[in-house]
C-alpha positions in Angstrom: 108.7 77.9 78.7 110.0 78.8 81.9 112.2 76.0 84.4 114.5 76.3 86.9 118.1 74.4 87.4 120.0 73.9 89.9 123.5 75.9 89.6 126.0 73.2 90.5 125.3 71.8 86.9 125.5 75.3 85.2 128.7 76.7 87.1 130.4 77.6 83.7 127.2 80.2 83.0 127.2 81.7 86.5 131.2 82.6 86.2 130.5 84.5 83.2 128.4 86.6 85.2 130.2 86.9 87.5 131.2 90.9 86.9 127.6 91.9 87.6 125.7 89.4 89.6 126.2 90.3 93.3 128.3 87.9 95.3 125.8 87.0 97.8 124.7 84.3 94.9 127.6 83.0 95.0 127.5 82.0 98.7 126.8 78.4 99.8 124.6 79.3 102.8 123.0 76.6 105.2 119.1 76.8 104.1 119.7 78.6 100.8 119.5 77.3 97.5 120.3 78.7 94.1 118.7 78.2 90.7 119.3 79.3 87.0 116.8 80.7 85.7 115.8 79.5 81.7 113.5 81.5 79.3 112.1 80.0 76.1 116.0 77.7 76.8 117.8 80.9 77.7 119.6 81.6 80.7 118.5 85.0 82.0 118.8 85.3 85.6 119.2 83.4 88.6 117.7 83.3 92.6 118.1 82.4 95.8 115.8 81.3 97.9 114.8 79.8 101.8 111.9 79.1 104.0 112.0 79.7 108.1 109.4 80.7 110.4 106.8 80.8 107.4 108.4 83.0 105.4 109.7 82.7 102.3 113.1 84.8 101.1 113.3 85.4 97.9 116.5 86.9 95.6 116.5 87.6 92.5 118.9 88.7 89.9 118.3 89.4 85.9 120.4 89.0 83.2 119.8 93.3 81.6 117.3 93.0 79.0 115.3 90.5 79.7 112.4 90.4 79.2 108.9 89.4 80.8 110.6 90.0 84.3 107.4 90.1 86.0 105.9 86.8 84.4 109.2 85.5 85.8 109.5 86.6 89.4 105.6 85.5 89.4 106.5 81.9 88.3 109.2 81.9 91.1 106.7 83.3 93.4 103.8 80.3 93.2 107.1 78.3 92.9 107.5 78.9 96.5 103.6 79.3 97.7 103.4 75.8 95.9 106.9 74.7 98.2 106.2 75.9 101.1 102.9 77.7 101.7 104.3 80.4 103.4 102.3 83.3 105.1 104.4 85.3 103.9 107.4 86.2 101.0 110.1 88.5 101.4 112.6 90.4 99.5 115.4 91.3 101.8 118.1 92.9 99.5 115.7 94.3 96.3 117.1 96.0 93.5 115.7 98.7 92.4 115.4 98.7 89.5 113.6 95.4 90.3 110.7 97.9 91.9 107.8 97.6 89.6 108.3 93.5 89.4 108.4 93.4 92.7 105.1 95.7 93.3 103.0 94.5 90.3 103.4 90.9 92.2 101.4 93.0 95.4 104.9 93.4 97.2 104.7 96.3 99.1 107.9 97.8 100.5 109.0 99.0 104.3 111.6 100.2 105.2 114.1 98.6 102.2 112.6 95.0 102.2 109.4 94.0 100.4 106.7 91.7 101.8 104.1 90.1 100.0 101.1 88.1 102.6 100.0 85.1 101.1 96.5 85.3 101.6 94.9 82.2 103.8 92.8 81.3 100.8 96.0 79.7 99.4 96.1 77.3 102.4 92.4 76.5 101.3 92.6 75.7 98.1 94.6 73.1 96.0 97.3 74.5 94.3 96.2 72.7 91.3 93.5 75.9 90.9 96.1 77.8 89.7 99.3 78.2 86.8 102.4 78.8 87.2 102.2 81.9 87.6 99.4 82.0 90.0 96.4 82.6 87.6 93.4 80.9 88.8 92.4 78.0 85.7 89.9 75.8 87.9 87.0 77.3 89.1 86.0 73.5 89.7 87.9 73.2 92.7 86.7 76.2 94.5 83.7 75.2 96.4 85.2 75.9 99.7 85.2 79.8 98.6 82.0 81.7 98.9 79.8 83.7 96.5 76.9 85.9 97.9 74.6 83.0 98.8 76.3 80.3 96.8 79.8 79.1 96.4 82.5 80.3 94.0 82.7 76.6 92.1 79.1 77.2 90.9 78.7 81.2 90.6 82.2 82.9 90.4 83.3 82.9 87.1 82.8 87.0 87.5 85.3 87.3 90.5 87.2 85.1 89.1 88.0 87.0 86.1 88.2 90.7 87.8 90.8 88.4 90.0 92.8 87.4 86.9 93.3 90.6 84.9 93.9 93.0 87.9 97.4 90.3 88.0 97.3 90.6 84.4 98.1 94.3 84.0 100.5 94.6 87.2 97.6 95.8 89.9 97.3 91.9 91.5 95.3 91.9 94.6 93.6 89.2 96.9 91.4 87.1 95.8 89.3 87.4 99.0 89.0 91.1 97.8 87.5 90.7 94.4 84.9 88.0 96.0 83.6 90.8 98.9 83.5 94.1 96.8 82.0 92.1 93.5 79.2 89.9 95.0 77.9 92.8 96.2 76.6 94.0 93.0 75.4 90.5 92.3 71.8 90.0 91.6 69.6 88.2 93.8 72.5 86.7 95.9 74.8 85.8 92.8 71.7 83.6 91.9 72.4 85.1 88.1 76.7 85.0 88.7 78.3 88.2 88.8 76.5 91.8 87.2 78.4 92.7 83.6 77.7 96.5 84.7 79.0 96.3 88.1 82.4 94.2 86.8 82.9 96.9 84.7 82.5 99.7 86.5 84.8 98.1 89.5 87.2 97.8 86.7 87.2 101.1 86.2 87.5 102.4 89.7 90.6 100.2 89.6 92.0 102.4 87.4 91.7 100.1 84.2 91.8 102.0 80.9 88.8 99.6 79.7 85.8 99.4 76.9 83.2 97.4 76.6 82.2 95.7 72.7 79.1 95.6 71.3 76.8 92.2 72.5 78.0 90.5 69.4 80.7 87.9 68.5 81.9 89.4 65.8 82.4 92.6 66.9 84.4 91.2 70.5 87.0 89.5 68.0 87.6 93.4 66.6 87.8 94.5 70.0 89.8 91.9 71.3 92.6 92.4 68.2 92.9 95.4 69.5 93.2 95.0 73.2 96.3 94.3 75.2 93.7 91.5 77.3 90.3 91.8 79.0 87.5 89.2 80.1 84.9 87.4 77.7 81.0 87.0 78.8 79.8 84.1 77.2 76.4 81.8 77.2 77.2 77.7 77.2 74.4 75.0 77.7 74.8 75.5 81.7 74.7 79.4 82.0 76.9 82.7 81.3 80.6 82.5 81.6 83.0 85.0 82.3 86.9 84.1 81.5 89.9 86.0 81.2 92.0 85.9 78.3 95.5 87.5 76.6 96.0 88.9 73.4 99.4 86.5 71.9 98.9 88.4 68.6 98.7 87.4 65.0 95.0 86.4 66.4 95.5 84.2 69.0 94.6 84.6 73.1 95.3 82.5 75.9 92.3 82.2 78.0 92.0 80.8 81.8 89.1 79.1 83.4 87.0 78.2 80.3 88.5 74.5 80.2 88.3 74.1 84.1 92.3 72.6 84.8 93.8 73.5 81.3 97.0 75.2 81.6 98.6 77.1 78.5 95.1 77.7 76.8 95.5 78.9 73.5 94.2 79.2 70.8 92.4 81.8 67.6 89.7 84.4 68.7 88.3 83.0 65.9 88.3 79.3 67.0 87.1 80.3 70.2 84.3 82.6 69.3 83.0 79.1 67.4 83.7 76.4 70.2 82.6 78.5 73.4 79.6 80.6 73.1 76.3 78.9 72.2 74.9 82.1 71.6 76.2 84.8 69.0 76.0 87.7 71.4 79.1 87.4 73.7 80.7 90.3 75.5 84.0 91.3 75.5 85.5 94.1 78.5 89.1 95.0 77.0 91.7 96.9 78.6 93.4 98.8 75.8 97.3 97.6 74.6 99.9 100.4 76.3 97.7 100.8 79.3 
């Protein structure tokens, strides 16, 4: 779990900081506001943020060690999409040893600030189609977004996905992106969805260190135990169904966009590979654990 306090309540756990966090956090600032930042209850870091001529200024500080630093700065970045739906964020003062957070969230630096454009889809959509950290969960709500001759509610599960994992393993990129260059190897207009073949090849050209399982349910649960994440193809009673999920470990995944809404989706392959597919032939594209 992941939240966000404000400091003036946790003053005592700043000052013990206070050695190594820069003193710039410290300042009380017209149109700057600081928060704590809790892990799983743990205090590892904390930022500084503001909003003015539609950007958003980010600064972020972590306590050494912590982990899952890029989950976190993604959290605080839909934090402030969701705020104040910004064209733009920007990272004034980075650190860097801060750089591959900052890039795996599609910063990209000039000069020594990083910018991130917040694509216009964002100011399309509700901002109840993604998590917290900006996955997309509900494909429902996207009829507003094309997909070759139909719209993206109906027929992109398969962009959807590509979408998904490229944030998953640190390569995010636009949304608007995924839908261009994959419904272009969609059959018959995306009539059929999205082409398994051409998903997986784009994939690859992305430089994904990917495999594809056999069309079969049992062996997609081998290949998923031993995959860092990937995407599952699936048949339910209204079509195919592509949907993004994360190895936990000990045999359990969290998935996005198979319960359209649901945030926090997990559960056993095991369970899953029972309660989804209507057919026993789904197939699994995993991107191998250390890649």
């Amino acid at each position: 779990m992941i939240r966000f306090e404000a400091v003036a309540y946790r003053l005592n756990i700043l000052e013990q900081w206070k050695p190594d966090v820069p003193e710039r956090f410290f300042s009380t600032a017209e149109n700057r506001h600081t928060r704590l930042i809790r892990h799983n209850d743990q205090p590892v870091g904390v930022f500084r943020y503001g909003f003015a001529d539609d950007t958003g200024d980010i600064d972020v500080w972590f306590v050494k060690g912590t982990d899952d630093r890029k989950k976190l700065f993604a959290v605080i970045c839909e934090r402030m999409i969701r705020t104040y739906h910004p064209a733009k964020l920007r990272v004034e003062k980075p650190f860097e040893d801060l750089d591959e957070v900052y890039t795996s969230n599609s910063f990209v630096k000039t000069g020594n600030i990083y910018e991130k454009t917040v694509e216009p889809w964002r100011k399309i959509l509700n901002d109840s189609v993604f998590d917290d950290e900006g996955f997309i969960i509900n494909q429902g709500m996207m009829k507003e977004i094309p997909f070759g001759w139909f719209d993206t509610k109906d027929k992109g599960c398969g962009w959807i996905s590509a979408y998904n994992l490229m944030k998953m393993v640190g390569k995010e990129t636009s949304m608007e992106r995924c839908e261009r260059e994959l419904e272009k190897g969609a059959l018959l207009g995306g009539l059929i969805g999205e082409n398994l073949f051409n998903l997986y090849f784009w994939l690859k050209k992305q430089g994904l260190n990917i495999s594809m399982s056999l069309p079969s349910n049992r062996d997609c649960i081998r290949k998923i135990a031993s995959s860092y994440c990937g995407i599952i193809l699936y048949n339910h009673s209204r079509g195919a169904h592509y949907v993004t999920y994360r190895n936990l470990g000990k045999g359990n995944i969290q998935v996005y966009n198979a319960v359209y809404g649901k945030r926090s989706h997990v559960m056993k392959t095991q369970e899953f590979m029972k309660k989804f597919p209507l057919f026993p032939t789904s197939v699994v594209i995993a991107v191998k654990k250390g890649s």
